[in-house]
DODREN-149712 format. One record per atom (N, C-alpha, C, O, CB): x, y, z. Coordinates in steps of 0.1 Angstrom, whole numbers, plus 5000, padded with zeros to 4 digits. Glycine has a CB too. Example, Ala and Ser with C-alpha at 12.3 -4.5 7.8 and 13.67 -1.06 7.14 Angstrom:
! residues 2
513249435078 512349555078 513249675078 514249675085 511349555090 512849785071 513749895071 512950005079 513450115080 514149945057 
//
This chain:
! residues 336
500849885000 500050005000 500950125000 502050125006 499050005012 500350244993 500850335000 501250465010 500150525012 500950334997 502150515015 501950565025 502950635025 503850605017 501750495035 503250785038 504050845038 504650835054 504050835065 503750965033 506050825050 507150765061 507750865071 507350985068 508550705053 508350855079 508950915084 510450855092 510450855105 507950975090 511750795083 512950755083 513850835093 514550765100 513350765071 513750965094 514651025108 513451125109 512451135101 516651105104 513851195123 513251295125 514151455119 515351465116 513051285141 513051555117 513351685106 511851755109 510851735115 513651635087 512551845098 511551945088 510351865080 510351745079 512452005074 509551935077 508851875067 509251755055 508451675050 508451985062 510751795053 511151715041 511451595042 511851535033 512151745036 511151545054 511151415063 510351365059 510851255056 511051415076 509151365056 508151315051 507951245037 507851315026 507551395052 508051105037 508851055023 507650965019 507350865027 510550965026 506950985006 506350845002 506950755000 507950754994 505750834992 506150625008 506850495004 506150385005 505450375015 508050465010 506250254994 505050164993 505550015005 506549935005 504850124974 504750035011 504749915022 503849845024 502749895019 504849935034 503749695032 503049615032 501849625039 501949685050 503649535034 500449575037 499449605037 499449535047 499749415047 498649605027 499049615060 498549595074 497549405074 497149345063 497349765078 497349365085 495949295090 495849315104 496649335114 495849125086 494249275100 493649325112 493649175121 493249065116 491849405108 494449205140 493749085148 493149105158 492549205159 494448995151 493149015168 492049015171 491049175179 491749255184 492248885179 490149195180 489249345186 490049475178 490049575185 489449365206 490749475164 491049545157 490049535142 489449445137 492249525156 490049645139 489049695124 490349725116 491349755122 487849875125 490449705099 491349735093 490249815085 489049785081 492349625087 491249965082 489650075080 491050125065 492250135066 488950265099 490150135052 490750175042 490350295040 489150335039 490550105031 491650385041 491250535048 491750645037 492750665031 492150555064 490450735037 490050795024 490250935026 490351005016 488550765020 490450985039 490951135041 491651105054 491550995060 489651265042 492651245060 493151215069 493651365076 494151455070 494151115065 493251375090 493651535092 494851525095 495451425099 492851635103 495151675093 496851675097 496851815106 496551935103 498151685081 497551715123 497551785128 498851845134 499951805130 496851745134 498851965146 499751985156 500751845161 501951845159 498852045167 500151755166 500751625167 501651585159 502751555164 499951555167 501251555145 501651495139 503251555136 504251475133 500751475131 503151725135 504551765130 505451755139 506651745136 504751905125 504751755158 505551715167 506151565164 507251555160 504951725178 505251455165 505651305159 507551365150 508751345155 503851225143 507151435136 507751435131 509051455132 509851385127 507351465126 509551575142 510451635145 510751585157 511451655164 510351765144 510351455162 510851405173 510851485185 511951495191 512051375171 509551555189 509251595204 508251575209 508051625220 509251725206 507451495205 506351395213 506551345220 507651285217 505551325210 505951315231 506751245240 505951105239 506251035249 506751325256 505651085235 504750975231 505150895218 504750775216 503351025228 505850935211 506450905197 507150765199 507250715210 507451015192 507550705189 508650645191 509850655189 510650725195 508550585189 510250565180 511650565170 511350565152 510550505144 512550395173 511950615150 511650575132 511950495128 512850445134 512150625122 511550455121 510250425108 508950415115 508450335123 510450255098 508550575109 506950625119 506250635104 506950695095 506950825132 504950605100 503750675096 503250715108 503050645117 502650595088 502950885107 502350995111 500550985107 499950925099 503251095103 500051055116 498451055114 497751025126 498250915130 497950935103 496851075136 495951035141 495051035143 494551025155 496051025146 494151055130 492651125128 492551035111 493550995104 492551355128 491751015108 491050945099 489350915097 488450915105 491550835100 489550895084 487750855082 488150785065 489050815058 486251045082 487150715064 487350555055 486550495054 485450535057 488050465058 486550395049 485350245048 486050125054 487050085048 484750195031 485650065065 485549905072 486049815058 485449795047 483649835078 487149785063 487849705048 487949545053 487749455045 489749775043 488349535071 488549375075 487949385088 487849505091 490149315075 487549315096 487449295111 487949155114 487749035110 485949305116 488949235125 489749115132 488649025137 487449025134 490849155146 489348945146 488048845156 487648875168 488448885177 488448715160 486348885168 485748945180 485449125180 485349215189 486748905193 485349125170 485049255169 483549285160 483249285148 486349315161 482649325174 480949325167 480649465169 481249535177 479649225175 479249515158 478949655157 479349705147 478749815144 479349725166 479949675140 480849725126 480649615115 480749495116 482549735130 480549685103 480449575094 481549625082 482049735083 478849535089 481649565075 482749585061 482049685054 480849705054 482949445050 483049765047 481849865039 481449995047 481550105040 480349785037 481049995058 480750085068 481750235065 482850205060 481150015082 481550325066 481750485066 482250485080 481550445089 480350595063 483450535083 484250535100 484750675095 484850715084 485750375106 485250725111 485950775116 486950695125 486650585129 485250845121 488250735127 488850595134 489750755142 489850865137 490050415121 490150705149 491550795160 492350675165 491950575171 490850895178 493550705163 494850615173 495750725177 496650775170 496050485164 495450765188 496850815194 497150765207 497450825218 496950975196 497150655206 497350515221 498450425214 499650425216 495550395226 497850365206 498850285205 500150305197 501250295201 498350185201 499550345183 500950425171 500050475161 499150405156 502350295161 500350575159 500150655149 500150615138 500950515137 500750735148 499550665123 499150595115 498250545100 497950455093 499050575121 498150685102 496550735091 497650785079 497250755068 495250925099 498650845079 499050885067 499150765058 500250745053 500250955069 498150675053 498450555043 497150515041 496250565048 499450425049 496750425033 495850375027 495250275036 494050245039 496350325014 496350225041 495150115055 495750165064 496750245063 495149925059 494950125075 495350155087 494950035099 493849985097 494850295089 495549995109 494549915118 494649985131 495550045137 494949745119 493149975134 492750065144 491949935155 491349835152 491650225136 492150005167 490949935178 489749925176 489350035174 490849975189 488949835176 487649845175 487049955183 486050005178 487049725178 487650015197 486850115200 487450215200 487750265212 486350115210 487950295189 488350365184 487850425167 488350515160 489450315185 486950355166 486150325155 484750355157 483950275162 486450205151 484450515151 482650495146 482250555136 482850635130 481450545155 480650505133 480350515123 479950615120 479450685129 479850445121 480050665107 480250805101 478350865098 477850865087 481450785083 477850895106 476750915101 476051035086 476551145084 476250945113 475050965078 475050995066 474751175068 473951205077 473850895057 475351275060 475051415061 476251425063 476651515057 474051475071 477151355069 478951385072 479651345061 479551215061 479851285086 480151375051 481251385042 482851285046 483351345056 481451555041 483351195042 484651165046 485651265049 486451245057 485151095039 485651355043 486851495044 486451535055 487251505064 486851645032 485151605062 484751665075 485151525085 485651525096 482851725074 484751425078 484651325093 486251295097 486451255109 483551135091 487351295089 488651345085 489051435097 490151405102 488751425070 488351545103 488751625112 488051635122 488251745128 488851725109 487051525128 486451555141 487351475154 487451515166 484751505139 488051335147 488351265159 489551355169 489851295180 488951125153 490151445168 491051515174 490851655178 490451695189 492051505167 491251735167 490751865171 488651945174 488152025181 491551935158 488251875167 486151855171 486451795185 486351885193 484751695158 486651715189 486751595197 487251655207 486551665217 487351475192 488651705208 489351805221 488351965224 487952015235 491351875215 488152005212 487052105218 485552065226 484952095236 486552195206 485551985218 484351935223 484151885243 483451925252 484151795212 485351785242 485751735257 485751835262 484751835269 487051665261 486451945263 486952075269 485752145275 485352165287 487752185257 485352165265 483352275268 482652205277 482252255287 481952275254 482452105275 481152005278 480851945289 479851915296 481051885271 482551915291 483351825304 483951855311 484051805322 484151745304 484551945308 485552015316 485152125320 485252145333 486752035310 484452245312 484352395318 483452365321 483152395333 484352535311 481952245312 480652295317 480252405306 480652505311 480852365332 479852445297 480152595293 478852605296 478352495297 480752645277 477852755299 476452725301 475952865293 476952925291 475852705319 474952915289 474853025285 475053155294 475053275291 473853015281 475053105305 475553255314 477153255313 477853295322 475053245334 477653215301 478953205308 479353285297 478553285288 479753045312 480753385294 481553475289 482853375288 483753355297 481753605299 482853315275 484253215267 485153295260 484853365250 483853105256 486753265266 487453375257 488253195249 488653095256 488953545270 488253205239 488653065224 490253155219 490253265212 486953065203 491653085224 492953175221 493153055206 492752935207 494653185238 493653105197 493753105180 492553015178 492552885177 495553035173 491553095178 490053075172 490453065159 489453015154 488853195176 491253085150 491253045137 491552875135 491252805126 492253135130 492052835146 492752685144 491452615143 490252645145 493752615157 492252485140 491052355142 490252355152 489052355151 491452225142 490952345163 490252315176 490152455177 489152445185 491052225188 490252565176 489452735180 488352735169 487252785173 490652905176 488252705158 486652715150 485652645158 484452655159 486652645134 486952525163 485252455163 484852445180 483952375184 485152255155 485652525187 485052605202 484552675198 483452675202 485752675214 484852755190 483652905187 482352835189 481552865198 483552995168 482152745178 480652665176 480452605186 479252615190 480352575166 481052545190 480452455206 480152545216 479052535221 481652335214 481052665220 480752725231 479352875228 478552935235 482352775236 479752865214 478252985208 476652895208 475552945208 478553045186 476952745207 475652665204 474852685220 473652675222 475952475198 475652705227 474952725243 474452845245 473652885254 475852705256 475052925235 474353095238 475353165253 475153255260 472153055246 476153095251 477153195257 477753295254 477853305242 477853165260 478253365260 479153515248 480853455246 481553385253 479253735260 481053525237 482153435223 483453525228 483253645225 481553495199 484553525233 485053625229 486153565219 486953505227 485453715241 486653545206 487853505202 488853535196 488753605186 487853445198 490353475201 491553525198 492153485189 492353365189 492253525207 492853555175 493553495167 494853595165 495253695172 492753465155 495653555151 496753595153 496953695142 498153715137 497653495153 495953775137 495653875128 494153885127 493353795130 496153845115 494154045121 492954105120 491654005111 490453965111 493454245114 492553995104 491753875092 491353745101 490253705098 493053805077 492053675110 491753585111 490753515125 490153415128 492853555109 491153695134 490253725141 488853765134 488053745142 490753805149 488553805126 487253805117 486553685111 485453645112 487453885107 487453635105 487153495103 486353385110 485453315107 488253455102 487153395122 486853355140 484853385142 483853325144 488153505154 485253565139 484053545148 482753525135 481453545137 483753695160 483253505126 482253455116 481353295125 480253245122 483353405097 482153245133 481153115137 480353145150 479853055156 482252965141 480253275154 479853285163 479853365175 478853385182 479953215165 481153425177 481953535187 481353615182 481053625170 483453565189 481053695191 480553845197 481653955197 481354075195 480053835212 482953895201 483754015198 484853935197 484953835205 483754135207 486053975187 487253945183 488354005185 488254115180 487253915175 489753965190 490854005193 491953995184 492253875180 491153955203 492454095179 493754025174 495054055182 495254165188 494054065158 495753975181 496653945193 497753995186 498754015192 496853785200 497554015174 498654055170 498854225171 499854285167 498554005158 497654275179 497754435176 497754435194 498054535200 496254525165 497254325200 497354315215 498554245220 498254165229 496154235221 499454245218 500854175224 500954145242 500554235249 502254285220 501354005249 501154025259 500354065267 499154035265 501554045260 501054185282 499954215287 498854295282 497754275286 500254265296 498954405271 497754405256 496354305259 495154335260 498654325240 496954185259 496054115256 495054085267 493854095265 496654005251 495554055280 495054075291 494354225294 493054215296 496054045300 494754345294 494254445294 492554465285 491654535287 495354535290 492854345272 491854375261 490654285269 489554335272 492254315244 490954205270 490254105279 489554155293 488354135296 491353995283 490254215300 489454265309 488754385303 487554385306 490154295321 488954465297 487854525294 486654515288 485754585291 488254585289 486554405277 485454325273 484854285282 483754245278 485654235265 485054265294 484554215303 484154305318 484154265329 485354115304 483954405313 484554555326 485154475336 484754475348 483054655336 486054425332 487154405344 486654285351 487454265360 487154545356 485954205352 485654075353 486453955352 486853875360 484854055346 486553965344 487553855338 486653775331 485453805333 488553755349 486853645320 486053555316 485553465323 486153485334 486553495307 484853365325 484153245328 484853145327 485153065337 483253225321 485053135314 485553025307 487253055298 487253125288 484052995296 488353005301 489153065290 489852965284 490852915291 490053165294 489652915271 490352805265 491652805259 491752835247 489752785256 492852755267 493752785262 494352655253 494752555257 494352855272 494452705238 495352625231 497052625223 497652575213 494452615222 497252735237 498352805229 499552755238 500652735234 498152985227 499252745256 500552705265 501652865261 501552975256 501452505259 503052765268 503852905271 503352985280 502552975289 504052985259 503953095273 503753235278 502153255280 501753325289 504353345268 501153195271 500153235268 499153165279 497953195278 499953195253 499653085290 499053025297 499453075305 498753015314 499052925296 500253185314 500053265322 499153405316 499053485326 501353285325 498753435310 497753535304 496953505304 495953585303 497653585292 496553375307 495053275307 494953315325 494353405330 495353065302 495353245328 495253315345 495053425349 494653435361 496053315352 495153515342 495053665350 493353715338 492553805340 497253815348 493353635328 492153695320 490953615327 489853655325 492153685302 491153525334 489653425340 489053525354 489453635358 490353205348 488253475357 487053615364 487053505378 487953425381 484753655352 486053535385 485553505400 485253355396 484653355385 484153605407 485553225402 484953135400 485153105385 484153045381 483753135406 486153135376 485953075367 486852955362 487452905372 485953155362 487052895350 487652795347 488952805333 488952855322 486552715344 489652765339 490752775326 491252605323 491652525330 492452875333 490952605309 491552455302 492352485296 492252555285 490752375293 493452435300 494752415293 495052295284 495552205291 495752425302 494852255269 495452125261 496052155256 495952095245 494852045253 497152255254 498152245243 499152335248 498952425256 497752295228 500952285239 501852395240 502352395227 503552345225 502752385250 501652445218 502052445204 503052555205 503752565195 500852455194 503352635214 504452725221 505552655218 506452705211 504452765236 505652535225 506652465228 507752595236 508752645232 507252385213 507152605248 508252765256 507252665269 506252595269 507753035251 508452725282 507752685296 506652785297 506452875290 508752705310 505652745310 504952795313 505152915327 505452865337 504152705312 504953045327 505353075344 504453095352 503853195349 506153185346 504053055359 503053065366 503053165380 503953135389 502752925368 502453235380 502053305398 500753235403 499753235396 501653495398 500753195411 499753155415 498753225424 497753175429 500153085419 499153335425 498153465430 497053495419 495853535420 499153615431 497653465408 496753485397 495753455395 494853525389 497053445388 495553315403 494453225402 493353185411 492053175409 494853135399 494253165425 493653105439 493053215442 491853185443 494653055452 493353345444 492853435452 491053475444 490153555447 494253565454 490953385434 489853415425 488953285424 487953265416 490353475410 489553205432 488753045431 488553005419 487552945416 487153035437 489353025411 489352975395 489852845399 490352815410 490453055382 489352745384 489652605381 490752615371 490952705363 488352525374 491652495376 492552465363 492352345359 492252255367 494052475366 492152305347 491752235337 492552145332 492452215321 491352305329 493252075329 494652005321 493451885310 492451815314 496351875337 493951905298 493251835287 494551745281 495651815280 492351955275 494551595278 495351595270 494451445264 493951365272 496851605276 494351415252 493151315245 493851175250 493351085257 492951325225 495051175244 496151055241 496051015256 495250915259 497951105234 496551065264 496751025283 495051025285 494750925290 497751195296 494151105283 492651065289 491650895284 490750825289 491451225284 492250885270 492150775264 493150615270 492950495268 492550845250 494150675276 494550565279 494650515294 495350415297 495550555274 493950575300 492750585317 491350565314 490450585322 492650755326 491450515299 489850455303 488750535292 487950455289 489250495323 488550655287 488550745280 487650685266 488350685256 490050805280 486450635263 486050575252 485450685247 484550745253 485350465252 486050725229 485450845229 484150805217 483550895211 486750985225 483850695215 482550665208 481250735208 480550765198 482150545212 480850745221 479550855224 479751005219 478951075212 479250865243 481051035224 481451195221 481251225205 480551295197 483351235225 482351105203 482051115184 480851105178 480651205170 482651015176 480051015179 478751015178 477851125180 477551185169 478350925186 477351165189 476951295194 477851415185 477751485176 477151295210 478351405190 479651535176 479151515162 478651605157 481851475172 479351405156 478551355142 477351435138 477251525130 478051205143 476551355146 475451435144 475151525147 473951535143 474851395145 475751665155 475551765148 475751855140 475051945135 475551805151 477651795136 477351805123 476551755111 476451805100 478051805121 475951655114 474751675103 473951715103 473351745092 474251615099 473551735110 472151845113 472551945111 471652025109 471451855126 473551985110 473752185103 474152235115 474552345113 472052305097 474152185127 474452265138 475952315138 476252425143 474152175150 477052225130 478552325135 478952285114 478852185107 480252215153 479252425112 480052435097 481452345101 482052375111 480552635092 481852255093 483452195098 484452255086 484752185076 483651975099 484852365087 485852455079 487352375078 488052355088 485952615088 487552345060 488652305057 489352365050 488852365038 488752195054 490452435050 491552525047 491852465031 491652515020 492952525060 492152355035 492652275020 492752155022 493152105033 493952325013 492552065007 493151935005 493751855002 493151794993 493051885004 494551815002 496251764996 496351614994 496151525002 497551795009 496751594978 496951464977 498051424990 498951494995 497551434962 497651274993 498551185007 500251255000 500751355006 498250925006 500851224991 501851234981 502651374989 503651354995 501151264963 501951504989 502351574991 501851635005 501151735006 502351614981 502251585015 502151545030 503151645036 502951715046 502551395035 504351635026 505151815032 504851905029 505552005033 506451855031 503951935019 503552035016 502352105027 501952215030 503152005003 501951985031 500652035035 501552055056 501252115066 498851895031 502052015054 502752005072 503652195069 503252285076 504751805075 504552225060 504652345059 503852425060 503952525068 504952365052 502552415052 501252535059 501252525070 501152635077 499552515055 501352405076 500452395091 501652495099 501352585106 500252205099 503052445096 504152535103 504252675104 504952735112 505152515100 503152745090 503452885083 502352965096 502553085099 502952905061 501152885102 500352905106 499353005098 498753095104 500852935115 499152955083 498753075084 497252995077 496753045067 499653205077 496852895082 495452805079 494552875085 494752925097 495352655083 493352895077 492052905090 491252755085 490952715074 490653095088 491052695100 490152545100 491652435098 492752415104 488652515081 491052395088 491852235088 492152205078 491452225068 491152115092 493352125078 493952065063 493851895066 494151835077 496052125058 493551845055 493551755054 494051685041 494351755031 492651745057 494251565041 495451505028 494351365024 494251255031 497751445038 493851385014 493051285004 493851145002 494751144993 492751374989 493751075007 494350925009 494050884994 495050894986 493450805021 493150854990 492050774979 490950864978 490550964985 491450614983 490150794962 488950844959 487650824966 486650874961 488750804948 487550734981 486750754982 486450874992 485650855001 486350654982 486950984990 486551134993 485551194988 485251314990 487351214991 485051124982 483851164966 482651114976 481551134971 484151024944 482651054988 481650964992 480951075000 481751175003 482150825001 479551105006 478851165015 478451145025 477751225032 478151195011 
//
């Protein structure tokens, strides 16, 4: 089959097509022939060897997919061949960048009709972490004031929509004027660009949207530096979720920042909540179907033959995507 490699760790140029032997599925595994694939934050970590989860090379990269049920190992019921999936592995090894893939049976659901393979391509990770975050973690309720930091990303479009579907107020952060507009096209009430707010800027902007309150709710997907700014922008009793350091910088923390205001701290991470037990079948499901029902737009930046996998990991580095890229495995992307 084929697939794109990853032989040492690098740059994007690391990323090498190459034809290898076609997986099988055993036993309580699905072998899912996989037709789109998102490409995420993760994955360029995987690449460059700072995941801490990674392994050694010879890696296929990928942990989001959607496809058709191509084999079922033994003992694996609920699923049939043919079937429309979504699949996520970031437990065992990574893996979507190729034509098959073998995934756990509960790691695997079914793609309900109204979802497109390209959209269902981008819910298992970034839909899926926003989603956990709001729902589970903050709670989000309509009395609540959500500040979403790079609301243009994958996982910031699709907080806008999750935390606007409750009728809460939007506030969201991106990294230009454009892209903060963009942002609040899903929903925000008012938009920041961080790029004209630097630092404490940004905090100052924040409390003022808020006469000095602070937020409710503050989603942070940024870590670093940006996760001390998260602390001083959250309000009385509020909550801060922290899942990401796409910073890759420490975090500094005061802790005055927070206690003296009975704020929550939040720690999200999919891969570690998934491997404590974490079945995310219901989430996906429920996620599914609202996107089919029209309830959340799933915004994709672009789509890239599998082939050209460094091409599409360079955008992701340039930062300058709004939504999601995804890399077209095979034709059946054509499917609805």
């Amino acid at each position: 089959m084929r697939a794109v490699r990853i032989d040492e760790f690098g740059g994007p140029e690391v990323l090498v097509p190459v034809e290898v032997p076609d997986p099988v599925a055993g036993p309580g595994e699905v072998l899912v022939r996989i037709a789109a694939a998102g490409v995420n934050r993760v994955d360029a970590l995987v690449r460059a060897g700072v995941y801490h989860r990674a392994g050694r090379p010879p890696l296929i990269p990928g942990v989001e997919a959607a496809g058709v049920v191509a084999a079922l190992g033994e003992g694996v019921t609920g699923l049939e061949v043919g079937q429309r999936v979504m699949a996520l592995d970031g437990v065992n090894a990574p893996g979507f960048y190729a034509e098959l893939a073998i995934v756990p049976a509960t790691q695997v659901t079914v793609l309900p009709h109204g979802v497109g393979l390209v959209e269902g391509a981008t819910l298992p990770v970034a839909w899926l972490s926003a989603w956990y975050c709001l729902r589970h973690l903050a709670k989000v309720t309509k009395e609540d004031t959500v500040v979403v930091k790079a609301a243009a990303s994958g996982v910031g479009s699709a907080a806008v929509q999750i935390a606007a579907e409750t009728g809460a107020r939007i506030i969201a952060l991106a990294g230009s004027a454009q892209k903060a507009a963009w942002a609040g096209e899903f929903g925000a009430q008012d938009t920041v660009d961080t790029s004209a707010h630097p630092d404490e800027a940004e905090v100052e902007e924040i409390l003022r949207l808020t006469d000095g309150r602070g937020a409710d709710v503050v989603l942070d997907t940024v870590g670093g530096r940006a996760f001390g700014r998260s602390l001083r922008e959250v309000g009385h009793g509020g909550r801060v979720v922290a899942l990401a350091n796409v910073a890759l910088e420490p975090s500094t923390v005061d802790t005055r920042d927070f206690y003296p205001k009975n704020a929550s701290v939040f720690g999200f991470q999919l891969t570690n909540l998934q491997i404590h037990g974490y079945d995310p079948r219901a989430d996906l499901r429920e996620l599914a179907e609202r996107v089919a029902a029209g309830a959340y737009r799933v915004p994709v930046e672009t789509v890239v033959p599998l082939e050209e996998a460094r091409a599409a990991h360079e955008l992701l580095e340039r930062r300058d995507n709004r939504g999601k890229i995804v890399l077209a495995v095979s034709d059946l992307t054509s499917g609805g």
